[in-house]
N, C-alpha and C positions, 0 to 999 in steps of 0.2 A: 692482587693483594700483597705480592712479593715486593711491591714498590713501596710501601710501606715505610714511613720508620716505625719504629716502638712506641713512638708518643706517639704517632697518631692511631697506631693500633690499640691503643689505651682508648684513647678520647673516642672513637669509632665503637668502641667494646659497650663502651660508659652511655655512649647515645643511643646506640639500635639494642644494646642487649643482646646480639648476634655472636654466636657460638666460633663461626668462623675469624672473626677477631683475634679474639683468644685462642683459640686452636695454631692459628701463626705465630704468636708468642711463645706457646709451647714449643712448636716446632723448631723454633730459634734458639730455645735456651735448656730446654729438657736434657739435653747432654753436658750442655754443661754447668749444670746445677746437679746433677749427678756425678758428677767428676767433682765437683766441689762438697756434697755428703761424702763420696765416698774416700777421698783426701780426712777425712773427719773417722771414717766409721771401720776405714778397712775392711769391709764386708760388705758384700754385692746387694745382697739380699734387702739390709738396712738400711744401705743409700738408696735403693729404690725406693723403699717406704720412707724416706724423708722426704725425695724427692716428689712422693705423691702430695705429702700433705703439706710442702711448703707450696705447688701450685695449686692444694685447695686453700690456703691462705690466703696466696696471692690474688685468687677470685674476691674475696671478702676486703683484703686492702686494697684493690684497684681506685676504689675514690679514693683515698687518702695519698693517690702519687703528686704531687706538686710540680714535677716538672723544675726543681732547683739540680738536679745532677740527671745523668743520663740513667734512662731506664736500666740500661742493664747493670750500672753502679748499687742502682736503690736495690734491683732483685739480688746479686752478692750479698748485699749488706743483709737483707734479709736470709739469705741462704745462711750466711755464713752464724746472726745470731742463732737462728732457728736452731741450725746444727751444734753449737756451741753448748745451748741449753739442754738442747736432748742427750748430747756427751756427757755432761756433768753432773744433770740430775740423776744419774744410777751411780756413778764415782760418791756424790755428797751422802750415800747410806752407807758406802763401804768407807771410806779414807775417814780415819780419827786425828790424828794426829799432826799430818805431812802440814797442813795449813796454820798448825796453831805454833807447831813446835819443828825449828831446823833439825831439829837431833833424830828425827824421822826418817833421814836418809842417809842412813850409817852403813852402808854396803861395802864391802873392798872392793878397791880400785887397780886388783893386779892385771888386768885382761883388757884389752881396748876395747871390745862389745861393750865390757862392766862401764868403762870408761864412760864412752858415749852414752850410755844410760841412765848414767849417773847427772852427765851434763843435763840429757836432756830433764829430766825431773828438777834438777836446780833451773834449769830456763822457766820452765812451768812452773814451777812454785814463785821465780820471780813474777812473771807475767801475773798470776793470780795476784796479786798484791800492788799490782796496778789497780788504778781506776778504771772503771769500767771503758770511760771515751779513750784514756793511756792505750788502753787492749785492742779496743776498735779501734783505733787510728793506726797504729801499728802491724795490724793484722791484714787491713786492708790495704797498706801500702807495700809490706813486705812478701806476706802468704798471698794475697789474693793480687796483688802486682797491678792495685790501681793507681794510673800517673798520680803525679802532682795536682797537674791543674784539673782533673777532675775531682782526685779531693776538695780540692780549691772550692770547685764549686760545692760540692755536698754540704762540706761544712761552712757556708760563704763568709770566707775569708780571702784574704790576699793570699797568692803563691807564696809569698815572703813568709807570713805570720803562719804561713800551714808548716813549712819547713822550720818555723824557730818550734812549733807546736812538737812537728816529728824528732827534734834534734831533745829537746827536752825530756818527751816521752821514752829515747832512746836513752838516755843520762841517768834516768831512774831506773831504769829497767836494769841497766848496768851496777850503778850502786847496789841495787837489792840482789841482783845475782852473787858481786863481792861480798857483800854481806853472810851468802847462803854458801857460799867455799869458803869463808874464812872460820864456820862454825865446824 
């Protein structure tokens, strides 16, 4: 079964219903879908429970793969919404302000920790204020370190037009950061 690819251990899964299918799956990616929650969660515990319920997801989205990017591209892309959403939704009951209003992130700047702290909340308040595809295309070329030309594919476009897409998404993201140190 090790000879396997991923798509055929989908389509294999999808035809017999056979637990060993998927179980290979698991075995291929279980670590590092856990290494990608817990890149998100900083904590052992909760990438593990992310990790459980993004492969019980995964069972329920198995029809829905198409086979336009490589499996292990579509499981990232879902790891990484999955965990995005679960990050946010506890932040969105605590954070009043930081998204509506720059003047939210008034801290002194005398210490380099503060520093870097600082930046990184102005990075993050810019990326919020991306479009959601800005965020995802971004995220995945830079945090999750997917090539080009597999972007390429995901989003089927040309190599050319996925890089005019990333150079723009980076151009905004830039603006709204100047934006967010200029206040």
């Amino acid at each position: 079964m090790q000879r396997f690819t991923d798509e055929e251990l989908v389509s294999q899964y999808l035809e017999t219903g056979q637990n060993d299918y998927f179980e290979q799956l698991y075995a291929r990616y279980c670590n590092k879908v856990h290494q990608k929650c817990l890149s998100f969660t900083k904590d052992n515990m909760q990438a593990e429970d992310l990790t459980q319920d993004i492969f019980i997801r995964l069972i329920a989205k198995l029809d829905s793969y198409k086979k336009q990017a490589k499996f292990s591209t579509w499981l990232y892309s879902i790891t990484h919404n999955y965990c995005a959403d679960q990050i946010k939704a506890p932040r969105r009951r605590h954070e009043k302000s930081a998204d509506e209003n720059w003047e939210g992130l008034n801290i002194p700047v005398d210490d380099s920790a503060e520093r870097e702290e600082i930046e990184a909340q102005l990075i993050s308040l810019a990326m919020s204020r991306l479009s959601v595809e800005e965020q995802n295309l971004l995220r995945q070329k830079y945090q999750d370190e997917v090539s080009i030309k597999e972007l390429a594919v995901y989003y089927s476009l040309t190599e050319s037009a996925l890089k005019m897409r990333l150079k723009r998404s980076r151009d905004h993201l830039r603006e709204l950061y100047q934006q967010a140190v200029a206040v």
